[in-house]
C-alpha positions as CSV (number, residue, x, y, z in Angstrom):
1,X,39.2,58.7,-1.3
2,X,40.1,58.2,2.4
3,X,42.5,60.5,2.3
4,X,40.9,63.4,0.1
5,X,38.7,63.4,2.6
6,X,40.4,64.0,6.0
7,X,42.3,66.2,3.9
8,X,39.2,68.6,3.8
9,X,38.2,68.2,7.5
10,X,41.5,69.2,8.1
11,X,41.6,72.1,6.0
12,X,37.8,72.9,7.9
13,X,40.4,72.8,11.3
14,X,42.6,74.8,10.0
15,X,40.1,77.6,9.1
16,X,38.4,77.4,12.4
17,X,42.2,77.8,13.9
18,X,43.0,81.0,11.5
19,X,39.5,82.2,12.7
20,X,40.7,82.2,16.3
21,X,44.2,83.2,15.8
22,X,42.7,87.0,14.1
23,X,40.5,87.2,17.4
24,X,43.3,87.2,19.6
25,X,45.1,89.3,17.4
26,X,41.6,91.6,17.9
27,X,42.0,90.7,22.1
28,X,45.1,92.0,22.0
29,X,44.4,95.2,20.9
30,X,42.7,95.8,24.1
31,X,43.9,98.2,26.9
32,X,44.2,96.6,30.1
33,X,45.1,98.2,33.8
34,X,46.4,96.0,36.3
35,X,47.4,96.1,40.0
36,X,50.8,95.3,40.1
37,X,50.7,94.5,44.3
38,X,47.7,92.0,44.0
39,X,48.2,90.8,40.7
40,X,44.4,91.7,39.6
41,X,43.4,93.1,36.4
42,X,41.4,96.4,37.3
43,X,40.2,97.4,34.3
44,X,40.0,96.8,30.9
45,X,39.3,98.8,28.1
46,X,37.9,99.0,24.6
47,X,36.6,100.6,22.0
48,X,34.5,100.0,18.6
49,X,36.2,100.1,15.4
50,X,34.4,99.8,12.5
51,X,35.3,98.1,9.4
52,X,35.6,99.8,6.1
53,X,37.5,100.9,3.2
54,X,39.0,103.7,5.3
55,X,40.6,101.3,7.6
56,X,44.5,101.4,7.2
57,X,45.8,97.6,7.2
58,X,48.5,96.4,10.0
59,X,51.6,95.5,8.0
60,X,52.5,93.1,10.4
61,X,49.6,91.2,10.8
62,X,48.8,91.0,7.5
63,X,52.4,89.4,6.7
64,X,52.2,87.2,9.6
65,X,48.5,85.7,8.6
66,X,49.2,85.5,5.2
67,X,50.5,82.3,4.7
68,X,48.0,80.8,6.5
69,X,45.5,82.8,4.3
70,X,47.2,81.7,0.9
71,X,47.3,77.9,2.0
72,X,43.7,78.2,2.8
73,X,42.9,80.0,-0.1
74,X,44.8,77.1,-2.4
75,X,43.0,74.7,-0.2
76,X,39.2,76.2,-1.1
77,X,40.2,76.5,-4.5
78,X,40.9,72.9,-5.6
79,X,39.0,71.8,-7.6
80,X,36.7,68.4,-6.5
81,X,34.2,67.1,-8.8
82,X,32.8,68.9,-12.4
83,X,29.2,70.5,-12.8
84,X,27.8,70.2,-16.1
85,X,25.3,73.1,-15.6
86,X,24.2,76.0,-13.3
87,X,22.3,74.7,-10.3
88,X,20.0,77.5,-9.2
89,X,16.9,77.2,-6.5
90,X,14.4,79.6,-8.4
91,X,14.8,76.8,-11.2
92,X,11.0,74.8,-10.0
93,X,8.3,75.5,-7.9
94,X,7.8,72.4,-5.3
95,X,11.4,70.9,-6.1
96,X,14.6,72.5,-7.5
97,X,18.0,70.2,-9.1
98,X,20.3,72.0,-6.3
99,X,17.7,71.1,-3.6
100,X,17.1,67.9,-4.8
101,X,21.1,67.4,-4.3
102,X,21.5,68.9,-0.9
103,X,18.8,66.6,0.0
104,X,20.3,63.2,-1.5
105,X,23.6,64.0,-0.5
106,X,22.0,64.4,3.4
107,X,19.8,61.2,3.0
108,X,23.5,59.5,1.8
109,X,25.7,60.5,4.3
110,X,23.7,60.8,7.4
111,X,22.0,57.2,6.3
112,X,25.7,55.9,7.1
113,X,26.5,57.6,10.2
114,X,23.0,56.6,11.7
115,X,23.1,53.1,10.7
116,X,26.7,52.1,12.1
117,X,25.8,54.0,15.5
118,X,22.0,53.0,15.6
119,X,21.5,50.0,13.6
120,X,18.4,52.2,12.3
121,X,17.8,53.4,8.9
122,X,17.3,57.0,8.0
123,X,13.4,57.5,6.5
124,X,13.7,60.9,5.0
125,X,15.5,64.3,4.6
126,X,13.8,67.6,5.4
127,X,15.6,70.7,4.8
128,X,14.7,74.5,4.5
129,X,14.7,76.0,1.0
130,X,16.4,79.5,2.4
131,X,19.3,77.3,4.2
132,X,20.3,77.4,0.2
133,X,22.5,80.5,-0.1
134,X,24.4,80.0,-3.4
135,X,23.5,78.8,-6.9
136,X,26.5,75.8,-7.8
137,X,28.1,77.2,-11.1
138,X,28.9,75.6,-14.3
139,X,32.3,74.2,-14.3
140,X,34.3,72.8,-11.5
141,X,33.2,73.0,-7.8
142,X,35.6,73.2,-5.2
143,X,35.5,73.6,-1.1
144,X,34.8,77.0,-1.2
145,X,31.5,75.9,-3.2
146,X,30.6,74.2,-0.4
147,X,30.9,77.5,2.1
148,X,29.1,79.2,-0.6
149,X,25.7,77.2,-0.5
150,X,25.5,76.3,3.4
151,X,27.7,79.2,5.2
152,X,26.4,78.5,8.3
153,X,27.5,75.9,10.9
154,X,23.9,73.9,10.9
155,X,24.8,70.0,11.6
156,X,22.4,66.8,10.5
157,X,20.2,65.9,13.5
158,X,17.8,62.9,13.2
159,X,14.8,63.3,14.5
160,X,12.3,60.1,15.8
161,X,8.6,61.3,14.5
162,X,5.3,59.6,14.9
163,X,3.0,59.0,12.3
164,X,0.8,61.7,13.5
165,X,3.5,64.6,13.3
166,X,4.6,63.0,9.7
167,X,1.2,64.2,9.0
168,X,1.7,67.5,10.3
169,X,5.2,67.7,8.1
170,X,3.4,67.3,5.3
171,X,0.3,69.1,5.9
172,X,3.3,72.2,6.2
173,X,4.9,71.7,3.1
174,X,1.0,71.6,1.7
175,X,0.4,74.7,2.9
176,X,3.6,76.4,2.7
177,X,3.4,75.4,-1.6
178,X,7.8,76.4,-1.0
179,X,10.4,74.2,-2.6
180,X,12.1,72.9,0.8
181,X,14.4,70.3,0.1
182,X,13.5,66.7,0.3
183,X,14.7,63.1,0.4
184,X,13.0,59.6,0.5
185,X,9.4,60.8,0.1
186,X,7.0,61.6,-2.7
187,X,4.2,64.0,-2.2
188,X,1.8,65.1,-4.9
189,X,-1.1,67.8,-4.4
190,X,-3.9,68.0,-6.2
191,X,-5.4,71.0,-8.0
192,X,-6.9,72.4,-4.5
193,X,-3.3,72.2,-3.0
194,X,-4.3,69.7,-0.8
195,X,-2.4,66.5,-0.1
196,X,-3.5,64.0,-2.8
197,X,-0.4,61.1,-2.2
198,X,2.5,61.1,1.1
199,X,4.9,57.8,0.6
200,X,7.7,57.4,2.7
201,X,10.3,55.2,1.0
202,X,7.7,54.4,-1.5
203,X,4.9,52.9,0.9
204,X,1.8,55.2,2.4
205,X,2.5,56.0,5.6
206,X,2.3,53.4,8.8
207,X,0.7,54.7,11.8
208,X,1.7,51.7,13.8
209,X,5.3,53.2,13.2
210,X,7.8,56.0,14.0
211,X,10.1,57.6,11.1
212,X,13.7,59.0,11.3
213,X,13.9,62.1,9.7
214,X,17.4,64.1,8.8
215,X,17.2,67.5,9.6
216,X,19.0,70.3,10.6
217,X,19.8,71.5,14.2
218,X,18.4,75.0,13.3
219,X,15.1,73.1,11.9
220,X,15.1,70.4,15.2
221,X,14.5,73.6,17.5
222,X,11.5,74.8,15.3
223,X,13.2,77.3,12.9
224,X,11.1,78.3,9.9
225,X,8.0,77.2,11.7
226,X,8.7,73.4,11.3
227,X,7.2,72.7,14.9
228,X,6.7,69.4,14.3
229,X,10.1,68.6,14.7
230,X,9.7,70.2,18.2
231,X,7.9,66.6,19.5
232,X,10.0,64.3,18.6
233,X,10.5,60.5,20.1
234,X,14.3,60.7,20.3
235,X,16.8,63.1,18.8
236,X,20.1,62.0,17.2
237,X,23.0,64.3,16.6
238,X,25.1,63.0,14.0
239,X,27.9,65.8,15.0
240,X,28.1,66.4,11.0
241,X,27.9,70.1,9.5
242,X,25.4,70.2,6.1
243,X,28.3,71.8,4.1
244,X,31.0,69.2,5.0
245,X,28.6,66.5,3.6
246,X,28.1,68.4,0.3
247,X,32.2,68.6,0.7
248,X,32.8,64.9,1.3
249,X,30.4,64.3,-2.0
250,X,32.3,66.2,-4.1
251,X,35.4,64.9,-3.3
252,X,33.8,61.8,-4.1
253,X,32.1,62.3,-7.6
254,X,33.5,63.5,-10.8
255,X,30.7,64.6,-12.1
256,X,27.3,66.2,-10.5
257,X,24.2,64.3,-11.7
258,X,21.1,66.1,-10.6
259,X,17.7,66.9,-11.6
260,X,13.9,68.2,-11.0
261,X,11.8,65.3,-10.7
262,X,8.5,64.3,-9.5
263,X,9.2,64.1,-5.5
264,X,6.8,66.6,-5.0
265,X,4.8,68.1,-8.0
266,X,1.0,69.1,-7.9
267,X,-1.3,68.4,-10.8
C-alpha cells in the first residue's frame, strides 16, 4: 500500500519535472544579444506565439519529450480502485455523493497528518462546491481521475476557529442554500432556510471551545466569500494537495462507497 503510494507522488514529481523541462525548451527559443567584452547580456528578445491547430510541431522535441509523455500517460492511466456508478455534483441540492467523498476523504487524511504533528484532532471539513471540476465516471478511476476533479494545486490548511466564527460558517452555508462539501457536521434548516440544528461531531456547538476546520488554502485567504476563515486562531498547513488525497484513497480502496445523506438537508 506503502508503496502504491509513493509510487504516485512520484509520478506527481515527475509531471511537475516534464512541466519544467517544455518551459525551457519555450526559454530557449528566446533571442538573446550579449556583450562578448563584459560578459553581459544586452538584450533579450521575444515574441508571442499563439497556440493552435495551425501551429506546425517540432520533430525533435516532440521525439525527445515523448517518452516522458507515454510513461506519464501509462502512469495516469492505471487503474486504482472501481466506481460502481457516475458521481456527479448537480446530483442533490445541500449535499451531493461526489462532495460527500471529497469531503470524507479530506476529514480522513488530513485527520492523520494533523494528529501526528499536533496531537489535535481535526473537527470538520469545509470545501467549495465549484473546487469540484469533474463528475467521477462509472468504471475504474485512475490518477488522471484525480487531475480531472481538483486540477488545481489547492493544499489542506487547518484552520483554528472560535465558536463565534463557527456561527458565521454556518450562518454562510444558510444563506448561500449551495451544496459545498462537508465533513464532521450536520446542519438541517428549517422551512424559512434558517438554521434549525449545527452539531460538530455530533454535539451542539461549545462556545467555551475552538474547532479545527480543514480547508483549502484558496478558501483560508477568503475565496468564495468564506471570510470567516480570514480570523482564525492558528493556521496549519498540512503541505498536502486536495487531489493527491483523493489519489492516495484510491489507491487504497477497491471499491468507491459513497452517498447523499442527511449532513445537511432542510425540511
Amino acid at each position: 500500500m506503502h508503496k502504491n503510494i509513493d509510487n504516485l507522488q512520484l509520478n506527481n514529481i515527475k509531471i511537475t519535472h516534464f512541466v519544467i523541462f517544455t518551459t525551457f525548451l519555450l526559454f530557449l527559443s528566446c533571442k538573446q544579444e550579449t556583450d562578448v567584452t563584459n560578459n553581459q547580456i544586452l538584450r533579450i528578445e521575444g515574441k508571442q506565439i499563439n497556440i493552435s491547430d495551425k501551429l506546425s510541431s517540432n520533430d525533435t522535441i516532440d521525439n525527445y519529450i515523448k517518452p516522458y509523455r507515454d510513461h506519464i500517460d501509462e502512469d495516469l492511466k492505471a487503474p486504482l480502485a472501481y466506481n460502481p456508478f457516475e458521481l456527479d455534483k448537480s446530483d442533490g441540492e445541500l449535499n451531493t455523493a461526489i462532495g460527500n467523498l471529497m469531503a470524507d476523504v479530506v476529514m480522513q487524511k488530513s485527520s492523520d497528518i494533523f494528529k501526528r504533528r499536533t496531537g489535535k484532532d481535526v473537527d470538520g471539513v469545509l470545501l467549495n462546491f465549484g473546487g469540484i471540476r469533474a463528475p467521477i465516471p462509472s468504471g475504474h478511476v485512475t490518477a488522471r481521475t484525480g487531475y480531472e476533479i481538483m486540477p488545481f494545486e489547492n493544499s489542506v490548511v487547518v484552520q483554528e476557529l472560535t465558536a463565534a466564527k463557527m456561527k458565521e460558517m454556518v450562518a454562510y452555508l444558510a444563506k448561500n442554500k449551495t451544496a459545498h462539501p462537508i465533513s464532521g457536521f450536520k446542519i438541517k434548516l428549517d422551512k424559512r432556510g434558517a438554521v434549525k440544528e449545527f452539531l460538530v461531531g455530533g454535539k451542539p456547538l461549545d462556545p467555551n471551545r475552538s474547532y479545527y476546520i480543514a480547508t483549502s488554502d484558496y478558501l483560508m485567504n477568503g475565496g468564495d466569500n468564506m471570510n470567516f476563515f480570514l480570523d482564525a486562531l492558528s493556521s496549519t498547513p498540512l503541505d498536502y494537495h486536495i487531489r493527491n488525497a483523493m489519489i492516495d484513497y484510491f489507491a487504497e480502496t477497491d471499491t468507491i462507497r459513497t452517498q447523499r445523506d442527511n449532513r445537511y438537508t432542510r425540511e
